[in-house]
N, C-alpha and C positions, 0 to 999 in steps of 0.2 A: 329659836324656840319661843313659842307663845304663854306666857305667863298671866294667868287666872289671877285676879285681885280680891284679896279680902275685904271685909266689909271695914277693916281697920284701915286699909289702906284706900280705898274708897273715901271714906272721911278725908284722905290727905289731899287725892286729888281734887274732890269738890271744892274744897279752898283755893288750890291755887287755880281753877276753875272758875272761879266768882270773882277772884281779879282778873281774870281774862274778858272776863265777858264784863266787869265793869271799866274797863280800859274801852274794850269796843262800842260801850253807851256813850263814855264820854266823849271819844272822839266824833260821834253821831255830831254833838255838840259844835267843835272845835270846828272841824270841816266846811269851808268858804272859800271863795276866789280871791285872790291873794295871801293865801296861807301855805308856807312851804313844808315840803311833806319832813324836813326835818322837822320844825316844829312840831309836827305831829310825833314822834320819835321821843321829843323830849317829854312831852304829856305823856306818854306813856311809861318812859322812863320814870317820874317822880311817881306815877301812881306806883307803881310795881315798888321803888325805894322805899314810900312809908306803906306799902303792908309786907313789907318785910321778906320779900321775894328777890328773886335773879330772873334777868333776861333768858328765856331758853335761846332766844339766837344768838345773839351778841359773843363774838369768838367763834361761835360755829363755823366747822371745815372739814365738811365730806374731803375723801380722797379725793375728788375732778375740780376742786377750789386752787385756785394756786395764794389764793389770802382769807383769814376767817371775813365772816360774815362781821361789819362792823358797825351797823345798827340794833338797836333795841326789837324793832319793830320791822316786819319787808314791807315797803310803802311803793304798789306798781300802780302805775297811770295809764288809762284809757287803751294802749294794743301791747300794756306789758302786762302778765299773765300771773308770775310770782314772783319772789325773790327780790324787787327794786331797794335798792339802797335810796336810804333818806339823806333829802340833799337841802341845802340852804338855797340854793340856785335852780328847784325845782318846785315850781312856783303850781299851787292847781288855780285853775281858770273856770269862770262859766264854763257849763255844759259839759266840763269833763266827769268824768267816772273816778275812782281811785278805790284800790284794793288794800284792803288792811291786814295782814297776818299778824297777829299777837299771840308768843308763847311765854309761859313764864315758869319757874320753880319754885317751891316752895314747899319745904320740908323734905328733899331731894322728890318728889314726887311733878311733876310737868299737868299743867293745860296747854291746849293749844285752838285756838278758833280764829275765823278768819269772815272779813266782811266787807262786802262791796256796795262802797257810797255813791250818791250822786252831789254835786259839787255845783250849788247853785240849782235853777232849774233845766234839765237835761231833757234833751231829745227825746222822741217818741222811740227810737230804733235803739239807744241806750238803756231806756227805761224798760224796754222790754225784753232786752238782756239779762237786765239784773233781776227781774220778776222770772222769766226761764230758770235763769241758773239755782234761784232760791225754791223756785217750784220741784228743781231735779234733788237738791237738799230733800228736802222735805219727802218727796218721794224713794227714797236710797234710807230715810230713817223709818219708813214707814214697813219696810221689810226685814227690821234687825229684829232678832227674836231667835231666844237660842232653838237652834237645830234647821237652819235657813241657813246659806250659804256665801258667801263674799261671791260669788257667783249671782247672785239673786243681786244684790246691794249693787253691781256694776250695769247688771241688767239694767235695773230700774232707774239709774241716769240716762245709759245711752240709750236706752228706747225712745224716752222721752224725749231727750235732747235733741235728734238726730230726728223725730218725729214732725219738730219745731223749725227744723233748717238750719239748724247750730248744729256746731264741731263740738268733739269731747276731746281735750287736753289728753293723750295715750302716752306718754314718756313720762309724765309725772304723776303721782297717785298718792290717795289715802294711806293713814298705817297705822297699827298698832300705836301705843302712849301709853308712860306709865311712868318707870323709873327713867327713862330714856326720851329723848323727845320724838324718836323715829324708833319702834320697835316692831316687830312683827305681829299680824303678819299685814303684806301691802294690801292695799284696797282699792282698787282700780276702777274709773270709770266707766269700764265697760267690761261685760261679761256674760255668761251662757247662764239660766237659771238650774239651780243645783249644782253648778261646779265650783272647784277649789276649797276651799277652806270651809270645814263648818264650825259654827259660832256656836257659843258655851258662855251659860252665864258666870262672867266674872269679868269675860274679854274685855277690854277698853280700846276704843279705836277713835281715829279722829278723821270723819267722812268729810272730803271737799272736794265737791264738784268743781270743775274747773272750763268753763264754756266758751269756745270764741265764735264770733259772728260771723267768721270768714272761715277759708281752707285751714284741713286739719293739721298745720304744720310750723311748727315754734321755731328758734333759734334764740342763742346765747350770746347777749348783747358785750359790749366790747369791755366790758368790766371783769366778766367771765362770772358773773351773780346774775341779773336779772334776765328772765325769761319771756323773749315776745313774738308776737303773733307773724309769721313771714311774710304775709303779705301786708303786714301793717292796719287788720280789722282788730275792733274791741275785743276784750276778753271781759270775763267778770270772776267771780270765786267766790262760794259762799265755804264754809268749815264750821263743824261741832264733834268736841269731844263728846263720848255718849258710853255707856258700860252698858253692856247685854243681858237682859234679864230674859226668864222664861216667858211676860206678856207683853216685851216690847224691850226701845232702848229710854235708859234712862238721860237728860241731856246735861253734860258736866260745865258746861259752858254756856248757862242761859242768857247771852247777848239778846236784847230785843229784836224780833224780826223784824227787816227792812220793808216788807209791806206793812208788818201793822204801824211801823212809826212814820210811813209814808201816807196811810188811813187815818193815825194822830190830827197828823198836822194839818190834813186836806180837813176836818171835822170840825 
């Protein structure tokens, strides 16, 4: 069942919204070679402790887990896609990539947004993954608008994606957010314009294109959590919560965009 948000409830989520997305600035920050991706776990952990929120992953276990999820944060590396558990002994290096998903709670109400760094200064063939995959964002938010379809929203990744020479992630998909940190309905990166679901404002969803450089085809590394690329090419992931209005979407998790703090720095 899809569940319409009020504006009382809206007010909940934008808060735990604005710690999401200020967890994703800071770790903009933290992000260097020689820093392991626990470390990055624990920055996010104290930010989430003093405003006074919970981990949406942390514990998390779908039925196909055979253990919850036991980080704060999923920290995947260069040809892992989602879901990497943060490790002490997972060291990022020049030139890598590193994917960030941040969910959090607070007031029983869920953010969730997600963002792909670069680690040092990266490749041109890297760099131009993460600018693809944040352009298919950006285009997938540029169609939400109540009475437009999750249809339209899938379209307008894989067109573009697939236009570019990139793969779209099809097993794993956008979804519903709210009281739950997975609710309906899914949001899949690819799909027919005008079919499945039509959008209503109040809906809240959390859109994350999911891009790899190589064949369209994942596997489930031996932890039985993280998600990566089969034939071992990058991936990237960009995600924002958003709530559906009648002239667009609203964005619940305003992390800085990776171009503009990549236009920052270069200025």
């Amino acid at each position: 069942m899809i569940y319409l948000k009020t504006e009382r409830e809206l007010v909940l989520m934008r808060r735990a919204g604005k710690i999401v997305a200020d967890i994703l600035d800071a770790l903009r920050e933290t992000i260097r070679p020689g820093v392991s991706t626990a470390e990055l776990d624990r920055v996010a952990e104290r930010h989430i402790s003093l405003a006074g929120g919970t981990a949406s992953f942390k514990g998390y276990r779908p039925f196909h887990a055979p253990i919850p999820f036991p980080g704060t944060i999923c920290v995947s590396v260069n040809e892992e896609v989602v879901h990497g558990i943060p490790s002490d002994t997972k060291i990022l290096r020049e030139g890598d990539i590193v994917s960030v998903d941040v969910g959090v709670c607070l007031d029983g109400y869920h953010g969730d947004a997600a963002c792909t760094y670069p680690v040092g200064t990266v490749g041109e063939a890297r760099q131009q993954l993460l600018q693809v995959t944040e352009t298919a964002l950006d285009r997938a938010l540029a169609v939400i608008k109540a009475g437009n379809t999750v249809g339209d929203i899938g379209y307008a990744v894989e067109s573009y994606v697939l236009g570019q020479g990139y793969g779209v992630v099809r097993d794993y998909t956008g979804h519903g957010v709210g009281k739950k940190i997975h609710e309906a309905p899914q949001v899949p990166n690819f799909g027919k314009p005008g079919r499945g679901v039509t959008l209503q404002r109040g809906m809240t969803l959390a859109i994350e294109p999911m891009v790899m450089a190589g064949e369209e085809k994942i596997r489930v590394g031996a932890d039985a959590w993280v998600v990566v690329t089969a034939d071992g090419s990058d991936a990237a992931h960009f995600e924002r919560s958003v709530v559906v209005t009648d002239e667009g979407p609203e964005v619940l998790t305003p992390w800085a965009g990776h171009s503009a703090a990549v236009a920052g720095e270069n200025g």
